[in-house]
TORKOL-4160 file (C-alpha; in steps of 0.2 Angstrom, whole numbers, padded with zeros to 4 digits, m for minus):
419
<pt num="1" X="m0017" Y="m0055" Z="m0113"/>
<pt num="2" X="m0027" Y="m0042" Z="m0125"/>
<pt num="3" X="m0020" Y="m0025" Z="m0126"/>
<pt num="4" X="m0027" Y="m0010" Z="m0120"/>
<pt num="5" X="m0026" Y="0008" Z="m0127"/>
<pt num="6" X="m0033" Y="0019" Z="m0112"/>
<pt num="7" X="m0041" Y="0034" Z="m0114"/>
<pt num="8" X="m0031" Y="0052" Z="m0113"/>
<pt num="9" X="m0035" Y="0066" Z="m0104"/>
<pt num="10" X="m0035" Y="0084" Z="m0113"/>
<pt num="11" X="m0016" Y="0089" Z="m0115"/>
<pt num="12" X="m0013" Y="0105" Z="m0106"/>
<pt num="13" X="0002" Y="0117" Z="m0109"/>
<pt num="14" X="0019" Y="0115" Z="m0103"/>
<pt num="15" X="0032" Y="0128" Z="m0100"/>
<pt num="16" X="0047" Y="0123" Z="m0089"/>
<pt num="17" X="0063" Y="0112" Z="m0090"/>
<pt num="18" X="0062" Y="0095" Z="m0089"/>
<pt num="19" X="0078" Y="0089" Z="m0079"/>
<pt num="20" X="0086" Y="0074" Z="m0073"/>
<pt num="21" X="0093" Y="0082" Z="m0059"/>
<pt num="22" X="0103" Y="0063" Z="m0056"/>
<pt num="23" X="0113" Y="0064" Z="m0070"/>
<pt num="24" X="0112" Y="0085" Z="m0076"/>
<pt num="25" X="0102" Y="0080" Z="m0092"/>
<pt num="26" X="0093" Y="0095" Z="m0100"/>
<pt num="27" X="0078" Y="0081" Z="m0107"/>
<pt num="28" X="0071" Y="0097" Z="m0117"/>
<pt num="29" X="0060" Y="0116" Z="m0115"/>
<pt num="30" X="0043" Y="0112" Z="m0122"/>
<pt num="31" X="0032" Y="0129" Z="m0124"/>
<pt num="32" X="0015" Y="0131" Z="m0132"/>
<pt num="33" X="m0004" Y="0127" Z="m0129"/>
<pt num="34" X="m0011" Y="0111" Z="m0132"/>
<pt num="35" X="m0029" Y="0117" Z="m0128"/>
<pt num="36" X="m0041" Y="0114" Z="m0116"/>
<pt num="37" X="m0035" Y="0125" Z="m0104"/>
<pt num="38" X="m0043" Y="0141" Z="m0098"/>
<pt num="39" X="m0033" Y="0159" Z="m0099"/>
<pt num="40" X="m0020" Y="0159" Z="m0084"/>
<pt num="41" X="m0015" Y="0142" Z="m0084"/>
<pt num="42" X="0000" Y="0142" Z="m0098"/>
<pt num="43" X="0014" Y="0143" Z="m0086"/>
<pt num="44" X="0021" Y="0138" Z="m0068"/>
<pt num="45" X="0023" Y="0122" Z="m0070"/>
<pt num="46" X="0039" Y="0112" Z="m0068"/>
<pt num="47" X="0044" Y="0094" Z="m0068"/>
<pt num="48" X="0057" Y="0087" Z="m0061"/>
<pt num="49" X="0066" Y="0068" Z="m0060"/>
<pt num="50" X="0079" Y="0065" Z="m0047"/>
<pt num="51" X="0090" Y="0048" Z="m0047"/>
<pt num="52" X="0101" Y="0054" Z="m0032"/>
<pt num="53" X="0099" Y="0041" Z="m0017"/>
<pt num="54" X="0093" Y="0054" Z="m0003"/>
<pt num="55" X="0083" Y="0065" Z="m0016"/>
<pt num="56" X="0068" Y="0060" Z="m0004"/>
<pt num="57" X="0076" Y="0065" Z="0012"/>
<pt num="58" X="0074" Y="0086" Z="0011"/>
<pt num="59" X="0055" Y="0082" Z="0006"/>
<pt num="60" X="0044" Y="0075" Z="0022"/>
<pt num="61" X="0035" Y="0094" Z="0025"/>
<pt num="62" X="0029" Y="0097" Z="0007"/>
<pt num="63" X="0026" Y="0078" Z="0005"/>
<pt num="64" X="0015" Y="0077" Z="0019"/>
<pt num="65" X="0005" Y="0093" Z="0013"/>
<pt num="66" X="0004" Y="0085" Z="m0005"/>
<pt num="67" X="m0001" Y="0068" Z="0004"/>
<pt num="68" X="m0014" Y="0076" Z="0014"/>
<pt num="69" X="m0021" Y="0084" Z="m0004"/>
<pt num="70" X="m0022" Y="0067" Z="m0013"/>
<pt num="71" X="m0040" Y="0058" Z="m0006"/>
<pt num="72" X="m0036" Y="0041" Z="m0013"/>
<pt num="73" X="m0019" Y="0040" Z="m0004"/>
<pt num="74" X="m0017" Y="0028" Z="0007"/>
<pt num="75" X="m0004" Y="0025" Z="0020"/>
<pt num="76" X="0008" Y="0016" Z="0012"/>
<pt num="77" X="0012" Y="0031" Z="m0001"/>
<pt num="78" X="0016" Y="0044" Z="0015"/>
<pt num="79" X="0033" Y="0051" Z="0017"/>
<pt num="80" X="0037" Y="0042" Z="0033"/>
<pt num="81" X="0033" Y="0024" Z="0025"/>
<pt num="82" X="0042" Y="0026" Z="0010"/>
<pt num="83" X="0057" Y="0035" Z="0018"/>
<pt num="84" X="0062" Y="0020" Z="0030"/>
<pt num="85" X="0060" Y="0009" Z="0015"/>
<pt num="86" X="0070" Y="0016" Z="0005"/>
<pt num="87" X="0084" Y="0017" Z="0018"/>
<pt num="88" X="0081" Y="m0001" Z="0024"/>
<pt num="89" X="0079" Y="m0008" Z="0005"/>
<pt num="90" X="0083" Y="0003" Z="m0007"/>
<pt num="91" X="0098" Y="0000" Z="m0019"/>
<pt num="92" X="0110" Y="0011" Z="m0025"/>
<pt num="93" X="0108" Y="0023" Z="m0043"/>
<pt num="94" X="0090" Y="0014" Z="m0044"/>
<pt num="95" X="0079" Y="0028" Z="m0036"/>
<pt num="96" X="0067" Y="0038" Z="m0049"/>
<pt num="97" X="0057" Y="0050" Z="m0041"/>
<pt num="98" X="0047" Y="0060" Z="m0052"/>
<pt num="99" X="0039" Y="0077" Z="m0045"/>
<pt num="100" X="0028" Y="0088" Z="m0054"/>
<pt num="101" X="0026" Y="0108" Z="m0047"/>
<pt num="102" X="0013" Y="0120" Z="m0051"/>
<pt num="103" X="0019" Y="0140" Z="m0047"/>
<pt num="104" X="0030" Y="0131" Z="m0035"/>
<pt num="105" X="0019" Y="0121" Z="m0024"/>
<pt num="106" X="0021" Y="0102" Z="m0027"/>
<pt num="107" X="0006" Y="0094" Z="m0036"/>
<pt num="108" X="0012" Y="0075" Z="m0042"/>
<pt num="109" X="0025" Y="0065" Z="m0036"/>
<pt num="110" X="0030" Y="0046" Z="m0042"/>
<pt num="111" X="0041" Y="0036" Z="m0029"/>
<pt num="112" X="0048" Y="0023" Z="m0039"/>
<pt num="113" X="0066" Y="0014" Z="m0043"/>
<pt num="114" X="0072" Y="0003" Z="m0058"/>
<pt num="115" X="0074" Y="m0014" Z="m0057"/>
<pt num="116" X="0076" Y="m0028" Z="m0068"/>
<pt num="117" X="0064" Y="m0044" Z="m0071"/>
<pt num="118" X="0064" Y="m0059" Z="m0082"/>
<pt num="119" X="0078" Y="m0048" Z="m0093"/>
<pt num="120" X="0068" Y="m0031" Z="m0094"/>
<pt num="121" X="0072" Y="m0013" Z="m0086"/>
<pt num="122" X="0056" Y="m0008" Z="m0076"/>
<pt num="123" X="0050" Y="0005" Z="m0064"/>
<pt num="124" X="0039" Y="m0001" Z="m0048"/>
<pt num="125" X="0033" Y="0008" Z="m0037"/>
<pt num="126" X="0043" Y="0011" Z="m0019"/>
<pt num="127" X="0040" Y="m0002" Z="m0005"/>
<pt num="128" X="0031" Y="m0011" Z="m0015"/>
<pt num="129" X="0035" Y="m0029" Z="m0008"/>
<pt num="130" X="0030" Y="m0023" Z="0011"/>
<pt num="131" X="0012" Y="m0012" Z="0005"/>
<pt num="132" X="m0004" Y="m0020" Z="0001"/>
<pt num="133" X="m0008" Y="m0002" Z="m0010"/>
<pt num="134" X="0003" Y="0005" Z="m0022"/>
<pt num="135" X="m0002" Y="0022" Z="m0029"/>
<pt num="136" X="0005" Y="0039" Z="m0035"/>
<pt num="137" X="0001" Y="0056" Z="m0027"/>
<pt num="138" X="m0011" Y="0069" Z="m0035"/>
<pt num="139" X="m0017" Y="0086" Z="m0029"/>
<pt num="140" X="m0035" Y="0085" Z="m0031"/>
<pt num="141" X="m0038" Y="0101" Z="m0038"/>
<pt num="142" X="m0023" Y="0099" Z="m0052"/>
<pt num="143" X="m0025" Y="0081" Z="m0053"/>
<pt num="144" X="m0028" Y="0080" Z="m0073"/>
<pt num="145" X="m0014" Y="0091" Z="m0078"/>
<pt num="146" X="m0001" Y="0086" Z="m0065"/>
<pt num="147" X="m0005" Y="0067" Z="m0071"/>
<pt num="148" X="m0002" Y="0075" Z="m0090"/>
<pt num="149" X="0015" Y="0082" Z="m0084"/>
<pt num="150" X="0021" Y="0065" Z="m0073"/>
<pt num="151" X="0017" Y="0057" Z="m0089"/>
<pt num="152" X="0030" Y="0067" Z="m0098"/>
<pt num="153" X="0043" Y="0065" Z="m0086"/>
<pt num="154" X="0044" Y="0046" Z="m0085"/>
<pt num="155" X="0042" Y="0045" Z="m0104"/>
<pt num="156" X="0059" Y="0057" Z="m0103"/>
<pt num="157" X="0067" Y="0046" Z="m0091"/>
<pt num="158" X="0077" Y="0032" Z="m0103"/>
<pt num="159" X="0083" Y="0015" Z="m0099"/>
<pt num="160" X="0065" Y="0008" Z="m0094"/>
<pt num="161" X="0051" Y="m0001" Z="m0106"/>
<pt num="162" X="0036" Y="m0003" Z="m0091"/>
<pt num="163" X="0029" Y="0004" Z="m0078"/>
<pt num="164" X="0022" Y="m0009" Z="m0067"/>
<pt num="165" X="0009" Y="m0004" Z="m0051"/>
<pt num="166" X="0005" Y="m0022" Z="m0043"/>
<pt num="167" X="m0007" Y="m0017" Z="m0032"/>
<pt num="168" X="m0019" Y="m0004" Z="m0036"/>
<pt num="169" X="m0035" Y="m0001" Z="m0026"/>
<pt num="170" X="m0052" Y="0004" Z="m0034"/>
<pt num="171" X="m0051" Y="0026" Z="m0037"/>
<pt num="172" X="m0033" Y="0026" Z="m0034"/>
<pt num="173" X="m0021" Y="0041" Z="m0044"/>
<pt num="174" X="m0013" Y="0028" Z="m0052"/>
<pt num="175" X="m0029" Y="0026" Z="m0063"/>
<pt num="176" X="m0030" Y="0045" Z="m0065"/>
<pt num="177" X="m0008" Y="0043" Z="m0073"/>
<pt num="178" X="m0016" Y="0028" Z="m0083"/>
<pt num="179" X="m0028" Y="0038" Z="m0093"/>
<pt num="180" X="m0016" Y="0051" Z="m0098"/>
<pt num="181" X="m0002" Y="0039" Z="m0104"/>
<pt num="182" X="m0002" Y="0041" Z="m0123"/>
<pt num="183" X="0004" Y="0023" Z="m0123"/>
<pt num="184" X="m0001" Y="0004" Z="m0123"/>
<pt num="185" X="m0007" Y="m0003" Z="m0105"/>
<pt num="186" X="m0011" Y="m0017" Z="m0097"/>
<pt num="187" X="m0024" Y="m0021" Z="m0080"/>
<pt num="188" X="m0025" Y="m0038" Z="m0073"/>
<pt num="189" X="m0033" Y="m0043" Z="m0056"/>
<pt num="190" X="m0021" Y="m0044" Z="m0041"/>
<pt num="191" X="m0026" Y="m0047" Z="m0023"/>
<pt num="192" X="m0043" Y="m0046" Z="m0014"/>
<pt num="193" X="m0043" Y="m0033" Z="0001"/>
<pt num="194" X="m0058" Y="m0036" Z="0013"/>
<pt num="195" X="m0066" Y="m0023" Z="0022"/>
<pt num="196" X="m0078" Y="m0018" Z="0035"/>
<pt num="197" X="m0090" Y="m0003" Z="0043"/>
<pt num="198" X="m0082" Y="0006" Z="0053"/>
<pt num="199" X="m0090" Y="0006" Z="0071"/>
<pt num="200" X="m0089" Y="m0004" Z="0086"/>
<pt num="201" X="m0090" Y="m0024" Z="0085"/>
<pt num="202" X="m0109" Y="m0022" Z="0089"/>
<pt num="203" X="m0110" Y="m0017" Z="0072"/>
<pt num="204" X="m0101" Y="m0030" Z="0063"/>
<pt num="205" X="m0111" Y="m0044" Z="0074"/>
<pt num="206" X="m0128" Y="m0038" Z="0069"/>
<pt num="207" X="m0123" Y="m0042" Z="0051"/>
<pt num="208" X="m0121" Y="m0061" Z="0058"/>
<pt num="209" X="m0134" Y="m0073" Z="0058"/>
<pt num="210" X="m0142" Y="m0074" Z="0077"/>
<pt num="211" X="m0134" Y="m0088" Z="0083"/>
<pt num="212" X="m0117" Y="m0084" Z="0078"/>
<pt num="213" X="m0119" Y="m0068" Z="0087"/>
<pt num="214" X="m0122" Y="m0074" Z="0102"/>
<pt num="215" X="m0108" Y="m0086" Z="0103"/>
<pt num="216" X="m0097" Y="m0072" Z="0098"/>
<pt num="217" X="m0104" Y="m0059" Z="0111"/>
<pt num="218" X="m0101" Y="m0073" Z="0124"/>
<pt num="219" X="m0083" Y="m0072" Z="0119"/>
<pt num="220" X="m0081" Y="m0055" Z="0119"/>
<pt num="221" X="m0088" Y="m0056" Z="0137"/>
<pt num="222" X="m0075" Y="m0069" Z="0143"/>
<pt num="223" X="m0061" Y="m0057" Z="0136"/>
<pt num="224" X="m0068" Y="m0041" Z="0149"/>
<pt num="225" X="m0069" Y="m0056" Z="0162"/>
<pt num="226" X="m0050" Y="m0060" Z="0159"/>
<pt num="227" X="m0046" Y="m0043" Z="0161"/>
<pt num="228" X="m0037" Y="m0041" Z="0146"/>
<pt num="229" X="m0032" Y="m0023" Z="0141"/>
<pt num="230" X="m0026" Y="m0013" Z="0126"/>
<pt num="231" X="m0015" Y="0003" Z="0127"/>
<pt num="232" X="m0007" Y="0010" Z="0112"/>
<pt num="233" X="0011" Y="0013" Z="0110"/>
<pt num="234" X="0017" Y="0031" Z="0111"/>
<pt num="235" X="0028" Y="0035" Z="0097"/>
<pt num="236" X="0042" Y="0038" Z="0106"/>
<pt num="237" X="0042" Y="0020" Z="0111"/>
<pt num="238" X="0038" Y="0015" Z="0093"/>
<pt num="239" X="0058" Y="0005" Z="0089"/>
<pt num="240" X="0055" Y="m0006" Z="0107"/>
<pt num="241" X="0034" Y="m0009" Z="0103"/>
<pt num="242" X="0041" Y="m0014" Z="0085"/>
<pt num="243" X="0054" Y="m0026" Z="0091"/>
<pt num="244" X="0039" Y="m0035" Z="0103"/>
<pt num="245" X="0027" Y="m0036" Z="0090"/>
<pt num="246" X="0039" Y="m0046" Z="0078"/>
<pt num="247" X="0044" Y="m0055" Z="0092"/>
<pt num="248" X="0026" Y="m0062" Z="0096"/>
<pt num="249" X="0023" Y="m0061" Z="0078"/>
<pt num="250" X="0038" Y="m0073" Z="0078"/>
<pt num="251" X="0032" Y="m0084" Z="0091"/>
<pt num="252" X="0014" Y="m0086" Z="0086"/>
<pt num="253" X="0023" Y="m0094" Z="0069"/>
<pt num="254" X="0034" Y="m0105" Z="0076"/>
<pt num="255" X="0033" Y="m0122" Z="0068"/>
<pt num="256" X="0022" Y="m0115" Z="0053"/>
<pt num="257" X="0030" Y="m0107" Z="0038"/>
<pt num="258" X="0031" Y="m0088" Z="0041"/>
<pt num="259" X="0035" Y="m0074" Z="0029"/>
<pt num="260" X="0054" Y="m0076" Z="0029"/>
<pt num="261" X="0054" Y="m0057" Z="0028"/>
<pt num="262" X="0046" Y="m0054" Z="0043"/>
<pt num="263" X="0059" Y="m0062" Z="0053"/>
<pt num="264" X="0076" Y="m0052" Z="0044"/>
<pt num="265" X="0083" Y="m0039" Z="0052"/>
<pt num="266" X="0078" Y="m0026" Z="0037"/>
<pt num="267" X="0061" Y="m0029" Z="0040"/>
<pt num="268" X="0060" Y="m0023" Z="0057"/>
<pt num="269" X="0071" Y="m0007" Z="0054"/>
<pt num="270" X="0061" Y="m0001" Z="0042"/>
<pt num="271" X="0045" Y="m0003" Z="0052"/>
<pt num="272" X="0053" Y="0007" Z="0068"/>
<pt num="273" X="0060" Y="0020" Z="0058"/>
<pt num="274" X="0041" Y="0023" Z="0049"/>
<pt num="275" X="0029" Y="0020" Z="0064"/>
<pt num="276" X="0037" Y="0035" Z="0075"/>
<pt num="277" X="0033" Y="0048" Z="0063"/>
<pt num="278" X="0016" Y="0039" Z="0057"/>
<pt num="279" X="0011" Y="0036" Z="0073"/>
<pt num="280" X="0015" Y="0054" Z="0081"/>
<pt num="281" X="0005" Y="0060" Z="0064"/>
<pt num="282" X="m0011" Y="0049" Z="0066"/>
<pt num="283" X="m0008" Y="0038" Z="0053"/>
<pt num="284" X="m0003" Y="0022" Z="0062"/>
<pt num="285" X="m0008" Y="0015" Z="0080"/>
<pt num="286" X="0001" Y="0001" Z="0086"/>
<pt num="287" X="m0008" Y="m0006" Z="0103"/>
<pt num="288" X="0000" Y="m0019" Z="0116"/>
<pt num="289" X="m0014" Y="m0029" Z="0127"/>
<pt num="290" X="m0007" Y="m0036" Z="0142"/>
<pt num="291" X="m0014" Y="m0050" Z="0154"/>
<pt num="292" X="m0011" Y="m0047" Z="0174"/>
<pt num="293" X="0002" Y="m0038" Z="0169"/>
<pt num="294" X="0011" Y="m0049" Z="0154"/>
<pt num="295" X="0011" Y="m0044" Z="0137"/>
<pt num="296" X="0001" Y="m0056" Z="0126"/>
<pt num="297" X="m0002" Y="m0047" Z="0110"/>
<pt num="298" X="0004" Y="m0033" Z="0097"/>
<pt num="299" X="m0009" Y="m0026" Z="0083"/>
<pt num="300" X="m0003" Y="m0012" Z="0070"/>
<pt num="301" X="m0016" Y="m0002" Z="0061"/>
<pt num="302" X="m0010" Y="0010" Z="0049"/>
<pt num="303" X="m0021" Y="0025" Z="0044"/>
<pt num="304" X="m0025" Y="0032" Z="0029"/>
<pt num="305" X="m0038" Y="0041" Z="0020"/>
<pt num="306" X="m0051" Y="0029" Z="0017"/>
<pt num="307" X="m0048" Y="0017" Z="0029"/>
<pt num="308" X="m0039" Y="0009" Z="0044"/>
<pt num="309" X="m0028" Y="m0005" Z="0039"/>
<pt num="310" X="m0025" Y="m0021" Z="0050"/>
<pt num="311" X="m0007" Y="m0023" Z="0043"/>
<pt num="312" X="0001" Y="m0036" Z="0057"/>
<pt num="313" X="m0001" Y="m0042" Z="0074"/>
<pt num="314" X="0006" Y="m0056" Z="0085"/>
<pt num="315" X="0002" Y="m0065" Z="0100"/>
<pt num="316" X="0005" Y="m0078" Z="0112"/>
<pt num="317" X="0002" Y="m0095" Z="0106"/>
<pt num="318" X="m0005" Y="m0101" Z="0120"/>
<pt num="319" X="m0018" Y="m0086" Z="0120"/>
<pt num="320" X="m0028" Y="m0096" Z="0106"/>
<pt num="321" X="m0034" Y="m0109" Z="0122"/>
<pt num="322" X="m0041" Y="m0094" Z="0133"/>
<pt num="323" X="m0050" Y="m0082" Z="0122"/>
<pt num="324" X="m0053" Y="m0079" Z="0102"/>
<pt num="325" X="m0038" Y="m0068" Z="0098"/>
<pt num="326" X="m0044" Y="m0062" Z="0080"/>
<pt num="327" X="m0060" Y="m0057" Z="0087"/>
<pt num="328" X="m0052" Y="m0046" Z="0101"/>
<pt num="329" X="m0039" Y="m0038" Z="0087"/>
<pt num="330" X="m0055" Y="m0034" Z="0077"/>
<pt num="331" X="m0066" Y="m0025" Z="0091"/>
<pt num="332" X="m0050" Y="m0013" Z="0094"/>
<pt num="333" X="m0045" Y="m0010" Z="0076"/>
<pt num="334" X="m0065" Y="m0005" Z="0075"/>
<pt num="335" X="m0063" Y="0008" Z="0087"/>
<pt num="336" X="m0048" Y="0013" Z="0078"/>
<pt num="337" X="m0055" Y="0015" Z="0063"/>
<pt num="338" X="m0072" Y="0025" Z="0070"/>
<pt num="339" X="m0059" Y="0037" Z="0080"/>
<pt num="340" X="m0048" Y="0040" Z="0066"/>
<pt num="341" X="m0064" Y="0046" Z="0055"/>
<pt num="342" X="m0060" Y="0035" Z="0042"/>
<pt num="343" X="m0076" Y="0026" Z="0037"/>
<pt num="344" X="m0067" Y="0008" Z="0035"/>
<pt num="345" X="m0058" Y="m0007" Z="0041"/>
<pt num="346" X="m0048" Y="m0015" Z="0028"/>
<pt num="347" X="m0041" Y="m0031" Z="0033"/>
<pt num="348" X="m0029" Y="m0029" Z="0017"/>
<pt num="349" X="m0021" Y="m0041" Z="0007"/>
<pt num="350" X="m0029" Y="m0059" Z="0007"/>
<pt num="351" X="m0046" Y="m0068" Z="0005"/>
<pt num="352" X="m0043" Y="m0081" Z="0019"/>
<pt num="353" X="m0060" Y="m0089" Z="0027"/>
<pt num="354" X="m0056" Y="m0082" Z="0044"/>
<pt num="355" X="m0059" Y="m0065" Z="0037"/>
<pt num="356" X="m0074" Y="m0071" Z="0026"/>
<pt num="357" X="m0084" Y="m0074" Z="0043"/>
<pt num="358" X="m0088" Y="m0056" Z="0046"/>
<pt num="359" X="m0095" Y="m0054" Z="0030"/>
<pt num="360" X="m0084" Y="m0041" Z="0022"/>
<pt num="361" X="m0086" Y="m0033" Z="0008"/>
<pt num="362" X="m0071" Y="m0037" Z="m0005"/>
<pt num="363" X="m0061" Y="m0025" Z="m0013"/>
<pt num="364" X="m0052" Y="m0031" Z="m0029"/>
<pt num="365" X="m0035" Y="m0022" Z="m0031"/>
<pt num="366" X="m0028" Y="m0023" Z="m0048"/>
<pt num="367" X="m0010" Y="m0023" Z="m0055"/>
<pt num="368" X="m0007" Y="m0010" Z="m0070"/>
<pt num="369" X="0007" Y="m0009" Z="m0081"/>
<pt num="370" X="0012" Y="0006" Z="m0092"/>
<pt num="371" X="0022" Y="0002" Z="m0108"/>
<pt num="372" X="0037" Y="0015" Z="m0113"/>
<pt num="373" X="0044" Y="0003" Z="m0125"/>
<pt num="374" X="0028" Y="m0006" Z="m0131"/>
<pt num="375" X="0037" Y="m0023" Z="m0141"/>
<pt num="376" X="0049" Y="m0025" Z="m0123"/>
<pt num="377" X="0032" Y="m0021" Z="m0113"/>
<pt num="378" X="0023" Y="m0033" Z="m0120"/>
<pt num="379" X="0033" Y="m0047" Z="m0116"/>
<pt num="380" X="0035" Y="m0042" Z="m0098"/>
<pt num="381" X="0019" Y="m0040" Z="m0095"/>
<pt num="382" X="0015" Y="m0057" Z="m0105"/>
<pt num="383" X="0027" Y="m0064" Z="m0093"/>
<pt num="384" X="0020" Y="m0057" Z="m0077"/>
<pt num="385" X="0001" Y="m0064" Z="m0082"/>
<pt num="386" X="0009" Y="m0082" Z="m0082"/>
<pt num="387" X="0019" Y="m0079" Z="m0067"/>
<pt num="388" X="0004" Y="m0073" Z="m0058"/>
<pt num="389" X="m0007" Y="m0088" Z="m0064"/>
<pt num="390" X="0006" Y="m0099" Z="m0059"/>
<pt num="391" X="0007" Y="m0093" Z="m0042"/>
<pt num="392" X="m0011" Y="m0095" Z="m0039"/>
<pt num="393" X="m0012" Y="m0112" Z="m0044"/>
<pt num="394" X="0004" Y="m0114" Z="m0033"/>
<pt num="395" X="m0008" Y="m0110" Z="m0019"/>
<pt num="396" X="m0022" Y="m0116" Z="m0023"/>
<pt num="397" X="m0012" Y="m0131" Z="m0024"/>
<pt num="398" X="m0006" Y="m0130" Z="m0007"/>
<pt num="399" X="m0023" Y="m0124" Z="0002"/>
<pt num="400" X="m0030" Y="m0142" Z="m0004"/>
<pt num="401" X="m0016" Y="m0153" Z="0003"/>
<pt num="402" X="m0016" Y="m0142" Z="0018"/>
<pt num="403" X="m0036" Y="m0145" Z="0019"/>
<pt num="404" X="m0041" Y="m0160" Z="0014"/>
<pt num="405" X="m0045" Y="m0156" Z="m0004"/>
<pt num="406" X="m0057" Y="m0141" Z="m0001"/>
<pt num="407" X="m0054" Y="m0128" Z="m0014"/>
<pt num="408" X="m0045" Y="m0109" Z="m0008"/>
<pt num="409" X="m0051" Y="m0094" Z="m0012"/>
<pt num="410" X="m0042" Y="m0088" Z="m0028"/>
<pt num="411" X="m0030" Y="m0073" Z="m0032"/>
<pt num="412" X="m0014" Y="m0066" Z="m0024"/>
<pt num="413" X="m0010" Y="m0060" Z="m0008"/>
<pt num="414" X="m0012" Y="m0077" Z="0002"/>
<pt num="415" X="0004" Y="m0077" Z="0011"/>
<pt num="416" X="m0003" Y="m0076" Z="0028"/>
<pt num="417" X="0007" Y="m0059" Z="0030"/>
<pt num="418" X="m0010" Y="m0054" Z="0042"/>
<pt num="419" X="m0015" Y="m0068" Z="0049"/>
């Protein structure tokens, strides 16, 4: 793995108190001009870093504003998302959140919390094992200078040696934080996130070849004919429309190996305590279709700025014999999409060749890891290149004996999470 010295921004003045606010550290006053910066713009911003457990608890309004003021956000970096995963995973004294202010009005934030791997003290990113995008936020009219001052308040923050995103999307704020960091970094390819117009299915069949199309409009016709409807869930019924889409989710699975995470209690808590707020805010829909009256499938679309996400579904497994499920998920998360005003429909993590067959475009996420203590960084991230080539091979392994010796499509993300 070659190292590589990013660019930096222009440094821009800095007069405040940085303060551990976990611990009651004074990490230091810095005054003065570092140039670049035009007349008015010496002084109003603050950084702060909080280590206590519920530092995020007080913050969902001013969040949400910031959220709605960073374009490359995505859903899994909104207040409600991260919030319910840190109650239903978070450990103890490992919270860092790092916040940045400009005359008040909050301009930067880093959800992250320390943990350790292969022996080394690391910071990731919030919710990172249950979101296919990990990101920080940036205003976008103070996003060069806010990065600048995140930089410095991680680098004040002591007991860690990396910084490590695992899945960064193409544009995403994280890059913006990359080019200020005065120190070594690393970027390595993660997983592939497919993505489509969005529109109605009409629009996604004329990309097919003719034949294809037709077979797959006679399907969609055979779905109206069934009468099969979809309804979304209100929020206030979010926790009960949770606990039946795992429970489908569940079903669908049985007898093949399943994400063991999305069978644990944990996992479903944190889902219902995030989708009311997310959903009441338009930045989740979660839609039950039913079948003379019978619930036969669940689909949940998170919403962010640049797309609609297909994050999970579940369905009967006996729907497969009566009508193409994936095919009827996809002309309704379409629809979300093209309502929401988003202009995409990603169907995230995985480059499976179901997903392939509507000719998406791919979208290659990246991981990016930020040394603080370069010798100690450069063995972790040395060590997670070979754990990430060893897990593709795992799987690419696995995909030939489960398929006769045809090769899978490489890169992380294949856990059939989606599927």
């Amino acid at each position: 793995m070659t190292d590589v010295e990013l660019g930096r921004v222009r440094a821009v003045p800095f007069v405040g108190n940085v303060i551990d606010f976990g611990s009651g550290v004074d990490l230091g006053t810095r005054t003065g001009t570092r140039g670049g910066v035009s007349d008015g713009c010496s002084f109003g911003w603050t950084v702060e870093l909080h280590r206590d457990d519920t530092a995020l608890d007080g913050l969902a309004a001013e969040w949400d504003d910031l959220y709605a003021r960073s374009p490359a956000a995505t859903p899994f970096q909104s207040h409600a998302w991260l919030a319910a995963w840190w109650r239903n995973y978070g450990r103890r004294g490992s919270l860092r959140l790092a916040l940045v202010r400009r005359h008040g009005r909050l301009v930067a934030a880093a959800p992250l919390m320390e943990v350790r791997r292969w022996g080394c003290p690391v910071l990731v990113p919030l919710a990172a094992p249950q979101s296919d995008h990990t990101d920080v936020l940036l205003d976008r009219d103070e996003a060069q200078g806010a990065a600048w001052y995140l930089t410095r308040a991680l680098l004040g923050a002591s007991g860690w040696c990396a910084l490590d995103f695992p899945e960064v999307r193409p544009g995403s704020a994280a890059h913006v934080l990359a080019g200020a960091w005065p120190r070594t970094s690393w970027r390595t390819p993660a997983s592939t996130c497919l993505e489509l117009p969005a529109g109605d299915i009409a629009g996604v069949l004329g990309r097919l070849p003719r034949r294809s199309a037709g077979k797959l409009r006679a399907k969609l016709r055979r779905i109206d004919a069934y009468g099969i409807t979809a309804a979304p869930v209100p929020a206030e019924d979010a926790v009960a429309g949770v606990e039946r889409l795992l429970e489908l989710h569940a079903r669908q699975w049985r007898g093949r190996p399943i994400n063991p995470e999305h069978v644990r209690p944990r996992f479903g808590r944190h889902l219902a305590d995030a989708l009311g707020p997310m959903i009441r805010d338009g930045r989740a829909a979660l839609y039950e279709y039913r079948w003379e009256g019978g619930l036969v499938a669940s689909d949940l679309v998170l919403i962010g700025h640049e797309f609609a996400g297909a994050y999970l579904y579940g369905a009967e497994p006996n729907l497969r014999d009566f009508v193409e499920v994936t095919l009827m998920l996809l002309r309704q998360d379409l629809g979300v999409a093209r309502d929401a005003g988003v202009p995409a429909l990603s169907m995230l993590r995985g480059d499976e060749p179901y997903k392939r067959k509507w000719r998406p475009v791919a979208v290659h996420n990246e991981r990016l890891i930020l040394a603080r203590a370069p010798a100690l960084a450069s063995a972790y991230a040395a060590a997670a290149r070979c754990h990430a080539e060893l897990r593709t091979r795992r799987d690419e392994h696995r995909h030939r004996a489960e398929h006769g010796g045809r090769t899978a499509p490489t890169g992380p993300g294949m856990d059939g999470r989606h599927a």
